[in-house]
ZADO-296887 format. One line per 10 residues: number of its first residue (from 1); their letters; for each residue x, z, y of C-alpha. Coordinates in nm, 4 decimals, decimal comma. Layout:
REM ZADO-296887
NUM	A	X Z Y | ... $
REM end
This chain:
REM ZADO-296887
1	XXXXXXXXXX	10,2913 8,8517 8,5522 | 10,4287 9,0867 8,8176 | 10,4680 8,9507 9,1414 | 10,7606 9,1110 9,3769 | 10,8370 8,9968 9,7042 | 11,1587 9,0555 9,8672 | 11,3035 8,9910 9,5190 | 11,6225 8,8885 9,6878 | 11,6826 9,1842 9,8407 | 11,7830 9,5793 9,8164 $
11	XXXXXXXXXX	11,5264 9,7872 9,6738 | 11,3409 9,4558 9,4813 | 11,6099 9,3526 9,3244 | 11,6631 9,6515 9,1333 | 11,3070 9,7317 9,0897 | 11,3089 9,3291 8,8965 | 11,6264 9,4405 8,7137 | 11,4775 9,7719 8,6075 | 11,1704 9,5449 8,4772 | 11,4317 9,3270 8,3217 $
21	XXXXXXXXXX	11,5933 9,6341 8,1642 | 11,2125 9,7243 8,0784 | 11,1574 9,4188 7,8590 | 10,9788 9,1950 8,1103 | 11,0779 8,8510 8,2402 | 10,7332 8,7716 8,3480 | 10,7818 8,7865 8,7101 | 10,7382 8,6118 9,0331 | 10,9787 8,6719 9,2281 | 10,9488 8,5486 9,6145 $
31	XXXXXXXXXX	11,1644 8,5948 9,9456 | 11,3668 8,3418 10,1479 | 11,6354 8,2131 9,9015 | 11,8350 8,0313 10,0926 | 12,0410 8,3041 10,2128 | 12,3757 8,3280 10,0068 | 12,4925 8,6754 10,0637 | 12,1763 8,7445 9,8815 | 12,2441 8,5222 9,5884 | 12,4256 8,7970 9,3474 $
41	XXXXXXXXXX	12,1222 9,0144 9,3646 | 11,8478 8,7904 9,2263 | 12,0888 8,5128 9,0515 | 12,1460 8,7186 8,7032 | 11,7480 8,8439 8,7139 | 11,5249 8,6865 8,4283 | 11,2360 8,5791 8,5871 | 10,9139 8,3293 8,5226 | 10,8912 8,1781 8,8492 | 11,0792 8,1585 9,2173 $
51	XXXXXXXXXX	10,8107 8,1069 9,5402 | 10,9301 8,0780 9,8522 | 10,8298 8,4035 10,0617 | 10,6373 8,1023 10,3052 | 10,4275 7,9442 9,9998 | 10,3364 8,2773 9,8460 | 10,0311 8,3450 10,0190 | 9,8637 8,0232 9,9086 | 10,0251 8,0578 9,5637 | 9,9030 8,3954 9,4935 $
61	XXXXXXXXXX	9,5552 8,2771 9,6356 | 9,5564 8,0072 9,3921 | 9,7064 8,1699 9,1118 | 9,5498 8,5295 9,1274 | 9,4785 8,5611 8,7791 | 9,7660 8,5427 8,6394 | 9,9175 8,8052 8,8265 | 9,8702 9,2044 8,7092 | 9,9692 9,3423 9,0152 | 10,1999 9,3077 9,3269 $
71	XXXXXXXXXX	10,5182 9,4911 9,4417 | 10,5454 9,3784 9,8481 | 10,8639 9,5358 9,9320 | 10,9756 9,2442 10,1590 | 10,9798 9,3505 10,5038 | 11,2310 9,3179 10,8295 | 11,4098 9,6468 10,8246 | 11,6242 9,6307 11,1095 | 11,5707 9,9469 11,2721 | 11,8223 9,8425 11,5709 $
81	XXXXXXXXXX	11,5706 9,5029 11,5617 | 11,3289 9,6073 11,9330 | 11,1309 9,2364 11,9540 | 10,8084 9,3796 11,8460 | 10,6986 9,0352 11,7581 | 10,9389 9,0019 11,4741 | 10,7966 9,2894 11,3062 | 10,4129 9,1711 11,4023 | 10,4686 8,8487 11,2000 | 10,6699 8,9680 10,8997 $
91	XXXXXXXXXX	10,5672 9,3358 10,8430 | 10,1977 9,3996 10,9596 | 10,0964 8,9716 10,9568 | 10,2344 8,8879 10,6229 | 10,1391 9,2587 10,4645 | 9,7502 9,2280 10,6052 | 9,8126 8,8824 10,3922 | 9,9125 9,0163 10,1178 | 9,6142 9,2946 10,1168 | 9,3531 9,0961 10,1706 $
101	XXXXXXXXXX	9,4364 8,8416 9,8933 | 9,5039 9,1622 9,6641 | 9,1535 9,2796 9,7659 | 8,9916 8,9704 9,7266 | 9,1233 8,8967 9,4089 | 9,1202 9,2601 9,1995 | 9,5434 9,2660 9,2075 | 9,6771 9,6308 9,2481 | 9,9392 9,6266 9,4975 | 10,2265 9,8609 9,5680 $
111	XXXXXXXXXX	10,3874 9,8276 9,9176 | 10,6596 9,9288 10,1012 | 10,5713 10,1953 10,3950 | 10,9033 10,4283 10,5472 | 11,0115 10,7690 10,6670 | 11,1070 10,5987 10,9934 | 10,6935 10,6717 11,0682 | 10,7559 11,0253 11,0821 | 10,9316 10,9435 11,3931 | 11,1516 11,2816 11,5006 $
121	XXXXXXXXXX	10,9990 11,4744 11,2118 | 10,8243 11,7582 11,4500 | 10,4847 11,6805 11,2446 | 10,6890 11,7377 10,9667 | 10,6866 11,4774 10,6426 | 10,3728 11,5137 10,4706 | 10,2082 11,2102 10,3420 | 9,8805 11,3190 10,4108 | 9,6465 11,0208 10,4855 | 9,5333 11,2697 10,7638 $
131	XXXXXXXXXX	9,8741 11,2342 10,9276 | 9,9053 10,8709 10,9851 | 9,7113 10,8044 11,3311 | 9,9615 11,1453 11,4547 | 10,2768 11,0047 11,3861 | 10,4981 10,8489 11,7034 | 10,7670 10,6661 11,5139 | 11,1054 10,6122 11,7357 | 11,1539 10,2228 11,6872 | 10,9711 9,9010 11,6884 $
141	XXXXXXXXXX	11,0112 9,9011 11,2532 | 10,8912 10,2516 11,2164 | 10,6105 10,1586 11,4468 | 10,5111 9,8477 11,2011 | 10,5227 10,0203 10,9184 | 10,2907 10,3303 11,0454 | 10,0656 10,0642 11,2091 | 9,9810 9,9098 10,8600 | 9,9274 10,2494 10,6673 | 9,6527 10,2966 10,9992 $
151	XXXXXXXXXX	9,5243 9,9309 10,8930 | 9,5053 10,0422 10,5630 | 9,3244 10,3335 10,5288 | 9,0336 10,1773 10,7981 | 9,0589 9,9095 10,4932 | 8,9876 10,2123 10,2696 | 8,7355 10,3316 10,4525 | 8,5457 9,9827 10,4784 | 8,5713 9,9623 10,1221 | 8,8226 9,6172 10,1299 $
161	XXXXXXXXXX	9,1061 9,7762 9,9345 | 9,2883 9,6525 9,6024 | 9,1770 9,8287 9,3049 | 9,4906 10,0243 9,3075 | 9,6962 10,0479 9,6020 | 10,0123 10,2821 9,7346 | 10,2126 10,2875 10,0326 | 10,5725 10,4259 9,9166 | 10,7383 10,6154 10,2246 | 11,0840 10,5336 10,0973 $
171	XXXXXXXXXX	11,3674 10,7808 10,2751 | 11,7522 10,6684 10,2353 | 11,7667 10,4748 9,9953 | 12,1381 10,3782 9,8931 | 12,3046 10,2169 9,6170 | 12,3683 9,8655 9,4419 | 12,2504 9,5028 9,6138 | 12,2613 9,6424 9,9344 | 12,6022 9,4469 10,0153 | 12,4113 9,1255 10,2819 $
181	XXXXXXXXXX	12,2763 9,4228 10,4921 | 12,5591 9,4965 10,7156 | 12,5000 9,7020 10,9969 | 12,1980 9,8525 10,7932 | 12,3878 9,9251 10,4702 | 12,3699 10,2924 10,3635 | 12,6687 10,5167 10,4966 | 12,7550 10,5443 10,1267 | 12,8352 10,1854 10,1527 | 13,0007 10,1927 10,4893 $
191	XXXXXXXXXX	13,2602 10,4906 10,3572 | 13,3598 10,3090 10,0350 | 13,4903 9,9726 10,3034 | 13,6037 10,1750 10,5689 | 13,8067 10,4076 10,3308 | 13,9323 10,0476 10,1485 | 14,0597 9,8903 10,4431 | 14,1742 10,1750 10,6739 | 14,1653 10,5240 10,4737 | 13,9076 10,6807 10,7325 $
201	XXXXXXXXXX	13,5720 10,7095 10,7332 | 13,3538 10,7872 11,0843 | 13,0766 10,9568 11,1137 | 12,8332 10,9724 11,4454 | 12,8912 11,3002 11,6084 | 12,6467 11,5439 11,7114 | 12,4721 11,4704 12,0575 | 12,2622 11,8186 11,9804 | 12,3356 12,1782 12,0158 | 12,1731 12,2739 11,6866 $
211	XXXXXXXXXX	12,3704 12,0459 11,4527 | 12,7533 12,0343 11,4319 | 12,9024 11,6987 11,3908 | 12,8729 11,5723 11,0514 | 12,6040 11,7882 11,0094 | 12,2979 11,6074 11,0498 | 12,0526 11,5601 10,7363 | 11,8720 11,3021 10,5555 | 11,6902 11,3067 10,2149 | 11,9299 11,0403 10,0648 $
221	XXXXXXXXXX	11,7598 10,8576 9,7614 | 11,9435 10,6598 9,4503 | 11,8421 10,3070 9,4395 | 11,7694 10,2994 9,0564 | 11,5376 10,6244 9,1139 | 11,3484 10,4568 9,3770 | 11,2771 10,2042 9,1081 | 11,1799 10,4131 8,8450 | 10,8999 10,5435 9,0765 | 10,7739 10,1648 9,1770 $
231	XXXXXXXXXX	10,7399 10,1449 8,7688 | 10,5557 10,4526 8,7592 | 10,3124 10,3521 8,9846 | 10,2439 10,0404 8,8244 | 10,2141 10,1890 8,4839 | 10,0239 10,4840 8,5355 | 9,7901 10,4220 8,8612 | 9,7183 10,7568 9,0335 | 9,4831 10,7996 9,3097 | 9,5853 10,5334 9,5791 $
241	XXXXXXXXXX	9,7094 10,6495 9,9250 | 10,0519 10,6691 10,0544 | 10,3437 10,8470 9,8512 | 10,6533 10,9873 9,9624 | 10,9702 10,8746 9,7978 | 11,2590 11,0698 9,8812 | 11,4633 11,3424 9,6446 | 11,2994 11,6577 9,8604 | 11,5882 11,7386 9,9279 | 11,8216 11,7359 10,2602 $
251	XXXXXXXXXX	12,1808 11,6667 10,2859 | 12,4811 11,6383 10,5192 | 12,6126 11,2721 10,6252 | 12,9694 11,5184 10,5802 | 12,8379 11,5887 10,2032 | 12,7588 11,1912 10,1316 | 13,1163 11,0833 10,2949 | 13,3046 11,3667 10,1154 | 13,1086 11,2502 9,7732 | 13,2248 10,9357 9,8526 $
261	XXXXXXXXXX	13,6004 11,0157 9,9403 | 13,6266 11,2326 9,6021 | 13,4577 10,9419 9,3921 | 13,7150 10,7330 9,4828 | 13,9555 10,9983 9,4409 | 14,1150 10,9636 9,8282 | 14,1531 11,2202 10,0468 | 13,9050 11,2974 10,2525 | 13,9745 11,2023 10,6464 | 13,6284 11,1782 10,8302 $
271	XXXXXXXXXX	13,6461 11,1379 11,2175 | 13,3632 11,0889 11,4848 | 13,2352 10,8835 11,6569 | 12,9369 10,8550 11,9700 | 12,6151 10,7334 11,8363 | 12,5480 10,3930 12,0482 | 12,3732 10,4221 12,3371 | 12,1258 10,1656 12,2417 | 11,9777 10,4143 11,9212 | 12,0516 10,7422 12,0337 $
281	XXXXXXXXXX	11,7198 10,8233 12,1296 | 11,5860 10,7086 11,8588 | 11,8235 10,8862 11,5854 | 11,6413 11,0952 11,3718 | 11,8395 11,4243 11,2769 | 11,6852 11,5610 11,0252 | 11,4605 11,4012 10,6878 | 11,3277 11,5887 10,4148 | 11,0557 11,4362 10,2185 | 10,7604 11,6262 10,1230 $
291	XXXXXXXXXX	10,7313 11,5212 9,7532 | 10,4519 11,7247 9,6223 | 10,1834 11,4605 9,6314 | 10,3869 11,2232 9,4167 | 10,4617 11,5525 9,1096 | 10,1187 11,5980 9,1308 | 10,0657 11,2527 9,0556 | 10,2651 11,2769 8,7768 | 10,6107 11,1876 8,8202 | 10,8183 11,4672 8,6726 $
301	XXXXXXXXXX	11,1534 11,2597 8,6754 | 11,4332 11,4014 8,8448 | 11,6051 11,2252 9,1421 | 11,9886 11,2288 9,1922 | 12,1480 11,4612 9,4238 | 12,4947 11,2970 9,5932 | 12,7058 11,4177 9,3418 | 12,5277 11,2414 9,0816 | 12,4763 10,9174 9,2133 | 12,7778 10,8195 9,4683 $
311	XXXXXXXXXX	13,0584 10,7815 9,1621 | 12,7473 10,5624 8,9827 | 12,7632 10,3814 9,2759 | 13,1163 10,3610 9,3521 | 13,2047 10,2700 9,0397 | 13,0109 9,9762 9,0803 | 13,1474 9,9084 9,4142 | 13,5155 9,8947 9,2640 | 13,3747 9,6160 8,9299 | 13,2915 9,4188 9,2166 $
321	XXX	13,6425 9,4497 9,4301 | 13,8025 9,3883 9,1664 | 13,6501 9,0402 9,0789 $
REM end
């Protein structure tokens, strides 16, 4: 069996599905269930089992050999979230967890890490192991996540490591089951209900000199191709370590509203906003993955540019509206 955690939410639920898709119902599939908004992502999966996120630890303990490997992609993601002791219990706590059982018990284990570690991106975005203890993430999540790739590779280096084991630095990832996340949601998302219920979109303005408004860039990633690299690294195994998993390329938050506006065939009326007080030091204006690591690895499928994926995506977005 394949265990995933977080199965209730984004990026699990449609690395499950894609398993689904894949011919495999053998999976474990743990989070918190109980929340309903979440209910339409993991209801239609077909699945072996359903853990409670709390119970999992002592049920994967338990029942370690019957598991292949572990996807951990549950995690608090908030990046507007500053109590660092929410992120100490659910994403370095609960991961170290996770690990150590994984180690114990021979289970490969793939795990979410994020590009929010590369902080303002003036080290750049490689995924060098040699970059990790440089990296001054801007919030309390980025933080978590770059303080368990450090814990990690001293694990490495003390030899208490799964047998296979990668850290998957995922960049924006947008697309279906992302609807419960609100605030969070991907501005793909955001565009599609603004345009529905007021015909405008807004977009944060520029608080820099050197980018116009609109103009700021982020390697935006598909959902489904996000997925397709989770299943690559459970089939295939490369050298463990932490992976990038963004397109490699950078685009405009002007080019992923204006995909948006023409994939719902509206006109396109973007207008801007301030960027909240409370984040604006902490915005990051500019993500590009570094993806050579991961094609050298292997991985030779293409990733989606906006144009590709936004009308997949919207057209999804209007099956639902219109049940």
């Amino acid at each position: 069996m394949i265990a995933i955690t977080g199965a209730a939410g984004f990026i699990a639920s449609n690395v499950a599905a894609l398993l689904n898709r894949c011919g495999r119902s053998d999976l474990v599939i743990v989070d918190n269930f109980s929340v309903d908004a979440k209910r339409c992502n993991w209801e239609p999966l077909r699945y072996a089992l359903k853990v409670d996120r709390r119970e999992f630890p002592q049920w994967l303990d338990s029942h370690h050999g019957e598991v292949e490997a572990l996807v951990h992609l549950g995690a608090r993601t908030d990046t507007t979230e500053f109590d660092w002791n929410v992120f100490e219990e659910l994403n370095l706590g609960y991961t170290k967890q996770m690990w150590t059982i994984c180690a114990r018990h021979a289970i490969p284990m793939v795990y979410a890490s994020s590009a929010a570690t590369y902080g303002d991106g003036s080290l750049g975005y490689s995924d060098s192991l040699d970059m990790v203890g440089r990296l001054q993430p801007l919030n309390p999540y980025g933080r978590s996540k770059n303080e368990f790739d450090k814990w990690a590779i001293a694990q490495r280096a003390s030899g208490v490591e799964p047998p296979f084991w990668a850290g998957l630095k995922f960049f924006n990832v947008y697309g279906p089951n992302e609807m419960h996340k609100g605030r969070m949601a991907s501005v793909v998302l955001h565009t599609y209900q603004s345009v529905m219920a007021r015909g405008y979109m807004e977009l944060f303005r520029s608080h820099r000199p050197d980018y116009r408004d609109g103009g700021q860039l982020r390697d935006f990633v598909y959902v489904e191709d996000v997925a397709e690299v989770i299943l690559f690294m459970l089939q295939h195994k490369p050298e463990s370590g932490l992976y990038n998993v963004g397109t490699g390329r950078a685009e405009t938050f002007e080019e992923l509203a204006s995909a948006t506006f023409a994939a719902m065939q509206r006109p396109c009326d973007i207008r801007y906003i301030d960027i909240p007080v409370d984040i604006r030091d902490k915005y990051q204006y500019y993500t590009q993955a570094d993806i050579t690591r991961l094609r050298q690895a292997g991985y030779d499928k293409p990733f989606k540019t906006l144009r590709q994926a936004v009308p997949l995506y919207v057209q999804q977005l209007k099956e639902l509206h219109s049940v």
